[in-house]
gemmi code that builds the backbone of each chain (N, CA, C; Angstrom):
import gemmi

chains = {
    "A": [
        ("UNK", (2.646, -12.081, -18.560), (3.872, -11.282, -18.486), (3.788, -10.116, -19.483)),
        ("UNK", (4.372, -8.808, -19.124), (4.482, -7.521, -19.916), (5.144, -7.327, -20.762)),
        ("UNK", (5.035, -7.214, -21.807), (5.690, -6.420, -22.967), (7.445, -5.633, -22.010)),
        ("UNK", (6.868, -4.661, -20.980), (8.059, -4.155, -20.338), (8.818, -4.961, -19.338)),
        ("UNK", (7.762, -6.504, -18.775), (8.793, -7.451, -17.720), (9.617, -7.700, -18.831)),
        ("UNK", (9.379, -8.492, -20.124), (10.120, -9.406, -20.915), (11.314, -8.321, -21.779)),
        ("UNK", (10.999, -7.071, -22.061), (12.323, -6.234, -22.198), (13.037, -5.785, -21.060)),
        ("UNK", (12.813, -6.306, -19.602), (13.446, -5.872, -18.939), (14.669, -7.519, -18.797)),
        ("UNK", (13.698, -8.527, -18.755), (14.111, -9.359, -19.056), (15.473, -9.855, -19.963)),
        ("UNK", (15.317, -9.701, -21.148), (16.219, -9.783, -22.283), (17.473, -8.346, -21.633)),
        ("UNK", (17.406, -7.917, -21.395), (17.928, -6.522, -20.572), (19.371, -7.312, -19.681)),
        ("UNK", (18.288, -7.620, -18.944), (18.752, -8.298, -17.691), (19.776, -9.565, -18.432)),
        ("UNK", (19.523, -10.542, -18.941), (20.167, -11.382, -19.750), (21.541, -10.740, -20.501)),
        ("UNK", (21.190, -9.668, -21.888), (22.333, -8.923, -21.842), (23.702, -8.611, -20.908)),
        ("UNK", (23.146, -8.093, -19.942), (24.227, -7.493, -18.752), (24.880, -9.086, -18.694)),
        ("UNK", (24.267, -9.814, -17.724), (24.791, -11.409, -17.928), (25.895, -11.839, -18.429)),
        ("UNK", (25.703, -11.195, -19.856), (26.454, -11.961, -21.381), (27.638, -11.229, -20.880)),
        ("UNK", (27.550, -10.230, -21.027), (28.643, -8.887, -21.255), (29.450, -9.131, -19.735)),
        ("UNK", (29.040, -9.624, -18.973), (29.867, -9.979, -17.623), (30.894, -11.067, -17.833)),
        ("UNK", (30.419, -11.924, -18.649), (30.921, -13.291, -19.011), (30.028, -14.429, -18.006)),
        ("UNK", (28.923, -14.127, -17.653), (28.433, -14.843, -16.498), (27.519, -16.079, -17.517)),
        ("UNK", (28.649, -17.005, -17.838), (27.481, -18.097, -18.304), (28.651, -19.182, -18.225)),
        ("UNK", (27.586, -20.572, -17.613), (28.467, -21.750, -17.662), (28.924, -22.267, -18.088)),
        ("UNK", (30.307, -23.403, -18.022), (30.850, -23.661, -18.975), (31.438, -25.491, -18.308)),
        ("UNK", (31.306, -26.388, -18.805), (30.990, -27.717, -18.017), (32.894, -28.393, -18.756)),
        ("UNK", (33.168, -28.760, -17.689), (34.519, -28.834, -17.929), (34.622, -29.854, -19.065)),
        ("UNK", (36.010, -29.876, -19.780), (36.063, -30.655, -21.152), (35.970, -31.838, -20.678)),
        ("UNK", (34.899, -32.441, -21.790), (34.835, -33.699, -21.929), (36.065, -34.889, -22.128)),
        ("UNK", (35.818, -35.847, -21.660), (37.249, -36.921, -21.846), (37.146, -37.185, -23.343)),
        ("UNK", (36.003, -37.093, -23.829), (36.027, -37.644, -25.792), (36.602, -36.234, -25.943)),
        ("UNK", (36.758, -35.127, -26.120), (36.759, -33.993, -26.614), (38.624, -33.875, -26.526)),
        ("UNK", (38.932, -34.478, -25.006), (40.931, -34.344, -24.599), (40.762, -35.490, -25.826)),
        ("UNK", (40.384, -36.573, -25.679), (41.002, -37.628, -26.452), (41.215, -37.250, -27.804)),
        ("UNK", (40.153, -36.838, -28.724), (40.073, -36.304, -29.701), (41.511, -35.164, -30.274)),
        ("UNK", (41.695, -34.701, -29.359), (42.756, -33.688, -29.239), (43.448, -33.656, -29.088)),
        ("UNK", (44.365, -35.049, -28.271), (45.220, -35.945, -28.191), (45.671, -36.675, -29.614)),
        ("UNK", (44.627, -37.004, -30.589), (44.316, -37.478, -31.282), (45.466, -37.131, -32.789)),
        ("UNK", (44.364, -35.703, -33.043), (44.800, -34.933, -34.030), (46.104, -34.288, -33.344)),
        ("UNK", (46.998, -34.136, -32.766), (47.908, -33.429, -32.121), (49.078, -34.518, -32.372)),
        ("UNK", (48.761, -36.031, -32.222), (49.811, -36.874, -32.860), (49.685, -37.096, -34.026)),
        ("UNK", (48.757, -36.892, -34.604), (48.760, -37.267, -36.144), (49.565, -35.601, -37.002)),
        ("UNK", (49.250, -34.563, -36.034), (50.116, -33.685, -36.313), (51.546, -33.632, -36.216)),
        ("UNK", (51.985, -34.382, -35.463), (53.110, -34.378, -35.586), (53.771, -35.357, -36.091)),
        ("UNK", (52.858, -36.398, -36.655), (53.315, -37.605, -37.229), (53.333, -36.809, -38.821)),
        ("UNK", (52.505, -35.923, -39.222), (52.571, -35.625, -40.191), (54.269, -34.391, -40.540)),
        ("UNK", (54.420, -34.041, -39.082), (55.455, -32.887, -39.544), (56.613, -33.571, -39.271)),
        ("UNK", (56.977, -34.789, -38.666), (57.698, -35.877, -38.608), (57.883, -36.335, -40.184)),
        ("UNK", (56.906, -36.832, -40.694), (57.203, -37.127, -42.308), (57.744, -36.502, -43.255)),
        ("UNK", (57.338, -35.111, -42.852), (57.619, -34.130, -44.337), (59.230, -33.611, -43.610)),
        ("UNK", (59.541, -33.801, -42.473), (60.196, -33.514, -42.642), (61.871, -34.579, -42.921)),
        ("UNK", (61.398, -35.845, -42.743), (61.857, -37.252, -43.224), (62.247, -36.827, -44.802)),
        ("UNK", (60.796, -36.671, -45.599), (60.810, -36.601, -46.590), (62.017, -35.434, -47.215)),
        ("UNK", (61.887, -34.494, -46.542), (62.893, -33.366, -47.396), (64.077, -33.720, -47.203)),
        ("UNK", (65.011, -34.289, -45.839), (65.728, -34.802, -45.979), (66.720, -35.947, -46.534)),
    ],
    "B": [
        ("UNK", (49.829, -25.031, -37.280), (48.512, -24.874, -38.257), (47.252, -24.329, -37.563)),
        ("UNK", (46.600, -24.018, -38.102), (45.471, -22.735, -37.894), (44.121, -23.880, -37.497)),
        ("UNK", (42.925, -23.488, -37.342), (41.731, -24.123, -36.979), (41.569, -25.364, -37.436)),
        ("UNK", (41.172, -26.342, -36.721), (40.894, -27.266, -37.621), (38.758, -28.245, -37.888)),
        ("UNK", (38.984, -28.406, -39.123), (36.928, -28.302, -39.188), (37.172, -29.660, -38.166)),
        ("UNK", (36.371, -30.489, -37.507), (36.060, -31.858, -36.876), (34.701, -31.924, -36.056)),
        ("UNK", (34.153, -31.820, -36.720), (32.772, -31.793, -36.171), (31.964, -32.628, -35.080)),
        ("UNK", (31.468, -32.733, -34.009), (30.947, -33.829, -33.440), (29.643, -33.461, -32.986)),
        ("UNK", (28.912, -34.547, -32.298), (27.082, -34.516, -31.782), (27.285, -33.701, -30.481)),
        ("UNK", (25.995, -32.902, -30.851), (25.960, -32.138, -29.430), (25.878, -33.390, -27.893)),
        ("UNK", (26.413, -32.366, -26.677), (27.101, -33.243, -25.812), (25.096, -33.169, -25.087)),
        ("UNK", (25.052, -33.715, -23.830), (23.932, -34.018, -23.265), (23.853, -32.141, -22.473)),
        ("UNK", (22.844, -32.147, -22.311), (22.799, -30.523, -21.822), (22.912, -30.908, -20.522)),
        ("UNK", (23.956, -29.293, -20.393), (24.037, -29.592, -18.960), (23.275, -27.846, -18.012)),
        ("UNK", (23.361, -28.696, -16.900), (22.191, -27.900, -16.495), (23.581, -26.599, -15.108)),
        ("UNK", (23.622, -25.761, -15.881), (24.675, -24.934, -14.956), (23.733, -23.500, -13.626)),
        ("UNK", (24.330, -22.913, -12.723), (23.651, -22.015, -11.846), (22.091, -20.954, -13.099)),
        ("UNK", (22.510, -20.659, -13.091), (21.882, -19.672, -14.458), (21.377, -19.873, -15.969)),
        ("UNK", (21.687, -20.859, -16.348), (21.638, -21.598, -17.305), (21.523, -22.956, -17.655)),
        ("UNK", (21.146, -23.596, -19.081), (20.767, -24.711, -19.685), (21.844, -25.006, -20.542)),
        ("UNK", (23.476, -25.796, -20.890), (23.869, -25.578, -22.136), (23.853, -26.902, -22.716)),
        ("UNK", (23.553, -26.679, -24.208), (24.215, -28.203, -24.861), (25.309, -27.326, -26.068)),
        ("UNK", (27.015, -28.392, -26.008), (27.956, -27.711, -26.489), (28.085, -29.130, -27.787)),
        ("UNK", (28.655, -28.265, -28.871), (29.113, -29.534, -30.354), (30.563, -29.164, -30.562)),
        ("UNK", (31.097, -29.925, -30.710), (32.627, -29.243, -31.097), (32.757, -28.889, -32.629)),
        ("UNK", (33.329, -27.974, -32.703), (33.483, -27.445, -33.914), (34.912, -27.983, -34.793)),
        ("UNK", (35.808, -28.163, -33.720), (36.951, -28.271, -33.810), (37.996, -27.697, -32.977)),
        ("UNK", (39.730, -28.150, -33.490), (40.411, -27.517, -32.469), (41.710, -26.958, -33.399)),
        ("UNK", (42.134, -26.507, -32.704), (43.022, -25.801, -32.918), (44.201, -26.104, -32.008)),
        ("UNK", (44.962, -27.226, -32.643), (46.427, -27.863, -32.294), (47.055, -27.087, -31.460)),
        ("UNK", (47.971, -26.247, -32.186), (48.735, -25.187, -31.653), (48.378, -24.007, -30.604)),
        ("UNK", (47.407, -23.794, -30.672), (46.990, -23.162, -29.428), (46.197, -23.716, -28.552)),
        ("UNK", (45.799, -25.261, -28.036), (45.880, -26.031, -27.471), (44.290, -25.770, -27.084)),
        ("UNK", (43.847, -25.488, -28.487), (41.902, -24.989, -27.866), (40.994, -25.633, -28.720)),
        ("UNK", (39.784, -25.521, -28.114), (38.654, -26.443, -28.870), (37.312, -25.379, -28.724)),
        ("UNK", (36.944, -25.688, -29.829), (35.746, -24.261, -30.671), (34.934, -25.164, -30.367)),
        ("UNK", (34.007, -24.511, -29.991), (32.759, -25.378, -29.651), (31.650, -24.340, -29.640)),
        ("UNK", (30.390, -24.972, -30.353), (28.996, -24.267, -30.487), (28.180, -24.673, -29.606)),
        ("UNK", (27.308, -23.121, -28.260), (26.676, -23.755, -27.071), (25.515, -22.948, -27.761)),
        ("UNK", (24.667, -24.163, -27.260), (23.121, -23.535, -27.097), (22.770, -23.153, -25.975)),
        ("UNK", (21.975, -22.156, -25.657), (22.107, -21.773, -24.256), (20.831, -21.515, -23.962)),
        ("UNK", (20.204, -21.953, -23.040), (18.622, -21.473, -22.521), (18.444, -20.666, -21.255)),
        ("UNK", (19.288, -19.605, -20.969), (19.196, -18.616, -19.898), (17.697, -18.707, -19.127)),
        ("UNK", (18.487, -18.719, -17.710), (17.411, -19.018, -16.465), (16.879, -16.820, -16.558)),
        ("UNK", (15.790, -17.240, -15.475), (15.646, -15.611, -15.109), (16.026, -15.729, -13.962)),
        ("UNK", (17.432, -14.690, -13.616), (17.517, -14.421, -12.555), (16.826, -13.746, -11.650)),
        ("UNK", (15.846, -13.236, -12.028), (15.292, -12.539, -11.298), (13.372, -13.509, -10.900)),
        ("UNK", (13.807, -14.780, -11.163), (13.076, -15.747, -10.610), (12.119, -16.094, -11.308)),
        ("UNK", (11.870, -15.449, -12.150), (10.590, -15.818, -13.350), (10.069, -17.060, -14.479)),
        ("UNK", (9.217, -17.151, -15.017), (9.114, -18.049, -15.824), (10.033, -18.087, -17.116)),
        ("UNK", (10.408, -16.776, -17.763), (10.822, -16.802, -19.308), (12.359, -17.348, -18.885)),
        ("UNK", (12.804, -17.974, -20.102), (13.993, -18.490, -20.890), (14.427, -17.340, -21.753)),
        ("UNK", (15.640, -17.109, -22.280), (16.015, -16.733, -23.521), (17.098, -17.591, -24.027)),
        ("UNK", (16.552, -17.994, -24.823), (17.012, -18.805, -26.309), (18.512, -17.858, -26.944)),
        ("UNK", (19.513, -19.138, -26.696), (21.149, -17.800, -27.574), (21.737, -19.168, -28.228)),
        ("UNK", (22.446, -18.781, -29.453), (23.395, -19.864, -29.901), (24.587, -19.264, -30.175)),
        ("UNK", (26.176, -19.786, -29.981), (26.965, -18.675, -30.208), (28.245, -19.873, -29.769)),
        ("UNK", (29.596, -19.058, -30.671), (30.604, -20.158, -30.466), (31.525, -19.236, -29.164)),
        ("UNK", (32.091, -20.514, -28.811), (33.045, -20.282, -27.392), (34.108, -20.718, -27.562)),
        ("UNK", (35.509, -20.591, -27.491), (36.622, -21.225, -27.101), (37.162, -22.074, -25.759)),
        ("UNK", (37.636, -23.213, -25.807), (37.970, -23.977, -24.620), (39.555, -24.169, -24.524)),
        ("UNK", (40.127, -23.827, -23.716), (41.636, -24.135, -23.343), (41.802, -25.888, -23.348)),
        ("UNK", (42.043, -26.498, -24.050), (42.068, -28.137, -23.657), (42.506, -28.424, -22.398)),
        ("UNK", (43.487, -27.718, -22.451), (44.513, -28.030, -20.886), (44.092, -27.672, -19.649)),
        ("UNK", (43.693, -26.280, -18.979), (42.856, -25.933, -18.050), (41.541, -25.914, -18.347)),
        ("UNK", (40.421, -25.853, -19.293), (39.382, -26.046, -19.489), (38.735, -24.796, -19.676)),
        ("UNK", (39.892, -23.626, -19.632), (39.172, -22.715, -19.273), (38.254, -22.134, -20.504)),
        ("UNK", (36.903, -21.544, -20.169), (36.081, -21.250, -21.432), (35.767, -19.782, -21.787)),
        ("UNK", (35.928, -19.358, -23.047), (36.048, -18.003, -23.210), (34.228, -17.311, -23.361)),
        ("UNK", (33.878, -16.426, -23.159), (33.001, -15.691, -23.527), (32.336, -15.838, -25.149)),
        ("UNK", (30.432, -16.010, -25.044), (30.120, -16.502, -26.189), (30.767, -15.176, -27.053)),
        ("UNK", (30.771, -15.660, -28.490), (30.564, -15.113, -29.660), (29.461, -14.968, -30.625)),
        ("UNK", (28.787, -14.260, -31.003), (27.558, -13.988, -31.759), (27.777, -13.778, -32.741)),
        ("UNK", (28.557, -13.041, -33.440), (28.795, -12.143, -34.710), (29.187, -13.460, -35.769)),
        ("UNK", (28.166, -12.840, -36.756), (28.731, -13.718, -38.074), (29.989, -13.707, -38.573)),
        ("UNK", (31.515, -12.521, -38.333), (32.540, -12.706, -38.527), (33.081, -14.458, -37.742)),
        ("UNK", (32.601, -14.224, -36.179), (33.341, -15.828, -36.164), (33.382, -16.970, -36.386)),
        ("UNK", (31.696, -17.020, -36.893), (30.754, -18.606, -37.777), (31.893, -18.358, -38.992)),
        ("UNK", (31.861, -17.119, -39.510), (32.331, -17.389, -41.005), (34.232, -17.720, -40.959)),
        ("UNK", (34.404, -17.271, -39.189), (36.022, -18.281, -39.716), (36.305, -19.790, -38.757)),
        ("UNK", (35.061, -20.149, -38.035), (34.733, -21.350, -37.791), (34.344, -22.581, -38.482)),
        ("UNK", (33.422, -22.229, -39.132), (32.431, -22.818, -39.919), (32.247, -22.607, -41.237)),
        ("UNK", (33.134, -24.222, -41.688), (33.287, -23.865, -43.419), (32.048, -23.598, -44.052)),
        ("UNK", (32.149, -23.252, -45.359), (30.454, -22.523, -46.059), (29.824, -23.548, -45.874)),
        ("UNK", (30.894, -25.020, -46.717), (29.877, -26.255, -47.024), (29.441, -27.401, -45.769)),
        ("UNK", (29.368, -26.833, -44.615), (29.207, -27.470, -43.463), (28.594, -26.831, -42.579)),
        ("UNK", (27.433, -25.960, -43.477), (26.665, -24.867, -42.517), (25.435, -25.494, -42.263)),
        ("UNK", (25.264, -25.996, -43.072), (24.059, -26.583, -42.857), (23.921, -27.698, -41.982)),
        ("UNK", (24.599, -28.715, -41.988), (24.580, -29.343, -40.978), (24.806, -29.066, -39.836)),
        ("UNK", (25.594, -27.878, -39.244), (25.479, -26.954, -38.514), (24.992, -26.513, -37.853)),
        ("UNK", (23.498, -26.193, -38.907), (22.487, -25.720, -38.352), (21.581, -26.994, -37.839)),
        ("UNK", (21.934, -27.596, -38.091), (20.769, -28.747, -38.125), (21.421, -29.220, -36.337)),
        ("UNK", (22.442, -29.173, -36.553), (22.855, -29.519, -35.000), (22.724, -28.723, -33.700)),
        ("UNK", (22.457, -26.984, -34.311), (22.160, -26.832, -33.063), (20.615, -26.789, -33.428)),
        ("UNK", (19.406, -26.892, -34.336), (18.321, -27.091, -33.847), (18.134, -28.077, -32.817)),
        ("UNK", (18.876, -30.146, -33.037), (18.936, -30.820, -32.461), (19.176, -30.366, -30.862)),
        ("UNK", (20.417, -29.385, -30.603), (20.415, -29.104, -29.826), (19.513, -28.059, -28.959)),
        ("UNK", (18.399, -27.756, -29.360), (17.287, -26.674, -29.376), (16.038, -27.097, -29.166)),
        ("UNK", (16.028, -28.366, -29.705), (15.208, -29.619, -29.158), (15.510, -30.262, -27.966)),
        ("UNK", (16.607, -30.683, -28.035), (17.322, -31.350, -26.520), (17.202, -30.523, -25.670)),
        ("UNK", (17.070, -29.046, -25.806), (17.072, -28.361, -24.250), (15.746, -27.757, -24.566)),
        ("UNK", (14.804, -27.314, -24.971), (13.599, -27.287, -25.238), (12.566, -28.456, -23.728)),
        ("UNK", (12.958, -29.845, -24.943), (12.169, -30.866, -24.062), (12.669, -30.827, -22.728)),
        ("UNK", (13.793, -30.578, -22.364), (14.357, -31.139, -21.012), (13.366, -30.058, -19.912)),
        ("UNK", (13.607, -28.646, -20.553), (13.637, -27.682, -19.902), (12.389, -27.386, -19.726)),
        ("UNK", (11.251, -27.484, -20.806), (9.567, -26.927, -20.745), (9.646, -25.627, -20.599)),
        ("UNK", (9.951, -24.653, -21.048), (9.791, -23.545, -20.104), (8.761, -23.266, -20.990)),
        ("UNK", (8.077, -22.151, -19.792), (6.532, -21.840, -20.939), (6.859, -20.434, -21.936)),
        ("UNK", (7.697, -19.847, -21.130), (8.229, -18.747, -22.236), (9.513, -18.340, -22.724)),
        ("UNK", (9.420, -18.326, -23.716), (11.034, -17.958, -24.711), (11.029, -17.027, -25.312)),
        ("UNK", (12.131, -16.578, -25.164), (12.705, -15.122, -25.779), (13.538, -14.906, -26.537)),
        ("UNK", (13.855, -14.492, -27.852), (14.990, -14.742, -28.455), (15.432, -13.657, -29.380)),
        ("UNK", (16.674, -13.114, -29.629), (16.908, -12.195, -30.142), (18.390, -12.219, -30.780)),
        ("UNK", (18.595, -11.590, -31.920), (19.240, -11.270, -33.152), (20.518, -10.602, -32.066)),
        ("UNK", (22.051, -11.037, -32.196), (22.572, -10.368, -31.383), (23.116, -8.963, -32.371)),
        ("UNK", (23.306, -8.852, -33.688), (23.466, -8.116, -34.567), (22.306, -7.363, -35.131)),
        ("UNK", (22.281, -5.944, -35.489), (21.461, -5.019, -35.571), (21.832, -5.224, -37.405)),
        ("UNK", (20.007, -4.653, -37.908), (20.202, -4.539, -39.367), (20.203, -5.799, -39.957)),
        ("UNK", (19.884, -6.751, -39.485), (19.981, -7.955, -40.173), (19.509, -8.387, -41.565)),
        ("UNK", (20.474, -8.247, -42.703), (19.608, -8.480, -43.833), (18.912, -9.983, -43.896)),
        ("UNK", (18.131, -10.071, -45.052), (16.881, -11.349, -44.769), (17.749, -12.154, -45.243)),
        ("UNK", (18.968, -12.922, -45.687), (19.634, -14.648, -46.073), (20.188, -14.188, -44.473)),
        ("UNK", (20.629, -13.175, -43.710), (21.004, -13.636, -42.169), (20.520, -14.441, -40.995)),
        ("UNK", (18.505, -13.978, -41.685), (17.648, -14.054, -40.558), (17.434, -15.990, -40.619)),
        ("UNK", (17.914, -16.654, -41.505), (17.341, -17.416, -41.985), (17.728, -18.830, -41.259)),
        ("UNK", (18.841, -18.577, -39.991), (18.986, -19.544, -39.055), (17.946, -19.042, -37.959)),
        ("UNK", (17.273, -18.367, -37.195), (16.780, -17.629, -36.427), (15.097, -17.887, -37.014)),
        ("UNK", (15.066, -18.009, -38.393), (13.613, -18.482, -39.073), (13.399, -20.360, -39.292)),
        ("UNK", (14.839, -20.861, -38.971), (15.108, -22.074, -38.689), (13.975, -22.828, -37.343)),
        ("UNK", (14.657, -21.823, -36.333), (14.637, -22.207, -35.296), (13.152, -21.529, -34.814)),
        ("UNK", (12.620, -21.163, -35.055), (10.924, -20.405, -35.300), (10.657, -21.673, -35.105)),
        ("UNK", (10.404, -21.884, -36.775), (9.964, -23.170, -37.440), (9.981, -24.246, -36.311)),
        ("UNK", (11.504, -24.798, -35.922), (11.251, -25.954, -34.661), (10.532, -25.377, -33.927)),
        ("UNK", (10.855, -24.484, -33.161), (9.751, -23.744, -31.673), (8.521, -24.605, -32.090)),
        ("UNK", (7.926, -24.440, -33.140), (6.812, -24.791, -33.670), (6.117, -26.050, -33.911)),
        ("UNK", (7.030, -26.450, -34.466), (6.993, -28.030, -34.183), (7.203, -29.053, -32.819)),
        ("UNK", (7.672, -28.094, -31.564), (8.056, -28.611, -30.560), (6.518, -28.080, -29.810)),
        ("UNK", (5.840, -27.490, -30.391), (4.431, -27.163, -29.684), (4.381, -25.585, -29.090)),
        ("UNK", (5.153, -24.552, -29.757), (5.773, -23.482, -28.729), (4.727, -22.424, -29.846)),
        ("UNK", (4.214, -21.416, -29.701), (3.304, -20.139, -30.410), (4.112, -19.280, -30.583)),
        ("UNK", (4.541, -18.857, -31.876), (5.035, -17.375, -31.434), (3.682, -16.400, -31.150)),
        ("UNK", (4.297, -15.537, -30.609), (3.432, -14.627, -29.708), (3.559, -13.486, -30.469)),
        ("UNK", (4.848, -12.902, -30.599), (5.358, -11.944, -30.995), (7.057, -11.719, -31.538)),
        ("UNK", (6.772, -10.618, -33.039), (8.199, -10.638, -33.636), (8.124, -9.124, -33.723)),
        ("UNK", (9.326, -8.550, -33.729), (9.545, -7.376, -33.810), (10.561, -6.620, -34.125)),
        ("UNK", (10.929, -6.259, -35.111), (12.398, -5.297, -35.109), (12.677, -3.977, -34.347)),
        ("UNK", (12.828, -4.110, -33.199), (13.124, -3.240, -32.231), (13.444, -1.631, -32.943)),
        ("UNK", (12.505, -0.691, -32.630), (12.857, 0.761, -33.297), (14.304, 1.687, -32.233)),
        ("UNK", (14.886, 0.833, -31.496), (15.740, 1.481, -30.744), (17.160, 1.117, -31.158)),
        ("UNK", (17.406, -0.507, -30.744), (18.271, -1.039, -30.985), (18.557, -1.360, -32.480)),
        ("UNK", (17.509, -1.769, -33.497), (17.336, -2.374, -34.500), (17.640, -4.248, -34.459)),
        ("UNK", (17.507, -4.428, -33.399), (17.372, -5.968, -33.305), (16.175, -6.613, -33.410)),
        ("UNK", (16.420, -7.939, -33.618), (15.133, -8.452, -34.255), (14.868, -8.871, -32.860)),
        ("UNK", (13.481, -9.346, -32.631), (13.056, -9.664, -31.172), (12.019, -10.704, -31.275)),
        ("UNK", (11.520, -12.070, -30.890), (11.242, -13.403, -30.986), (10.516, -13.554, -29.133)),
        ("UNK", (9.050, -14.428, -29.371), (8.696, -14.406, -28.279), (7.804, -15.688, -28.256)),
        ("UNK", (8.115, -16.589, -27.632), (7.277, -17.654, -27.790), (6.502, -18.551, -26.737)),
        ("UNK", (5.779, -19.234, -26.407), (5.110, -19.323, -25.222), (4.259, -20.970, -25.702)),
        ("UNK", (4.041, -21.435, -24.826), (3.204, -22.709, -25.191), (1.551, -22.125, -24.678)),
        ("UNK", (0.785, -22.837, -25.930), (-0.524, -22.451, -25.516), (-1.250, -23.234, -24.557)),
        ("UNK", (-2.076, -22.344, -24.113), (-3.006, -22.975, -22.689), (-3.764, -23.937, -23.101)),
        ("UNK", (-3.846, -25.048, -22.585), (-4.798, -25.544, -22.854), (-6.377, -25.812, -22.335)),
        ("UNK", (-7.107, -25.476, -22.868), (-8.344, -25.358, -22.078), (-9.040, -26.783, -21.553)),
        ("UNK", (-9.284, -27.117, -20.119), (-9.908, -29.177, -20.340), (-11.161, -28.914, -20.371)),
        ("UNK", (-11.748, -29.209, -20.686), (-13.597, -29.384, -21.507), (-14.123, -29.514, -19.855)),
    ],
}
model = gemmi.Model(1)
for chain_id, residues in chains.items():
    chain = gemmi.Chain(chain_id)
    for i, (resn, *xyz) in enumerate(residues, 1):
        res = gemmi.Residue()
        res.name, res.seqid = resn, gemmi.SeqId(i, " ")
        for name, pos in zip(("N", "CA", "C"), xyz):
            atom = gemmi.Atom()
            atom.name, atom.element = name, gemmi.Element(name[0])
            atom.pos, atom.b_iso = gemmi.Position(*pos), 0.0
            res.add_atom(atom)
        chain.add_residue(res)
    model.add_chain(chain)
structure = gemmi.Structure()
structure.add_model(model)
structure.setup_entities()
């Protein structure tokens, strides 16, 4: 392969990027859970403080 | 509340139209109902060929629709992703992940490049990371170059032939 295929290459890739043309594999069930996770402990935490000030 | 660090193992690569990715979560971000995540990416040639190009770069995920935003390259968003003292392991995860799509994938040629121009030398030093594995995974560099146009750095790697007796 050429010096000019492989910069046409990386070229070609660029445009790609800049399209937004790259895959993206739908969220994982650990990743919702996780997020589920911290999202009640968030509000368990703004639940407290706000216990507390009262 | 604003970003949050939660780090996890890169996921199994998945193999998409155009591409190779393996994604790590970085963390999420509660309130705007999203999850930061670092993809390694081994770009197919569309235009049917043997070479790969090698990218690492963070993305945003909508939790709720899934929807995924366009990579990020620039060291501004590592540096408000990715605390200082958790860079390193960081890095170490997406080599792992650089390995994982490496072996899966074989490709005989890789391409890889600096998405930022001017790169001073403590920048280059994830990118001299990942050399290093190429290397250890059996891969030659071929060729390095700081591009006199763009000023990007430019990475070329290839597995050597082997000759049978």
């Amino acid at each position: 392969m050429t010096k000019k295929e492989i910069v046409a290459f990386t070229k070609r890739i660029a445009a790609r990027l800049s399209r937004g043309e790259v895959s993206a594999r739908p969220i994982s069930e650990k990743a919702r859970l996780r997020f589920r996770e911290l999202a009640r402990q968030r509000e368990q935490e703004k639940h407290e403080d706000r216990r507390l000030r009262a | 509340m604003a970003f949050e660090f939660d780090l996890d193992q890169p996921e199994p690569v998945f193999v998409g139209p155009s591409d190779y990715v393996v994604d790590f979560t970085l963390g999420y971000d509660i309130d705007r109902g999203e999850r930061v995540l670092m993809s390694v990416v081994l770009f197919k040639d569309d235009g049917g060929g043997d070479p790969h190009e090698l990218a690492f770069g963070i993305r945003i995920q909508n939790v709720v629709i899934g929807v995924m935003s366009d990579y990020a390259f620039d060291h501004g968003t590592v540096q408000k992703y990715v605390p200082k003292g958790e860079r390193r392991v960081v890095s170490l995860l997406v080599l792992a992940s650089v390995r994982a799509l490496i072996t899966q994938v074989s490709p005989k040629i890789v391409a890889m490049e600096t998405f930022e121009a001017d790169l001073p030398p403590p920048a280059m030093g994830k990118y001299m990371s990942v050399c290093n594995h190429m290397g250890i995974l059996g891969y030659q560099m071929i060729e390095y170059r700081r591009d006199g146009t763009d000023n990007k750095d430019y990475w070329l790697f290839t597995i050597p032939v082997v000759i049978e007796p």
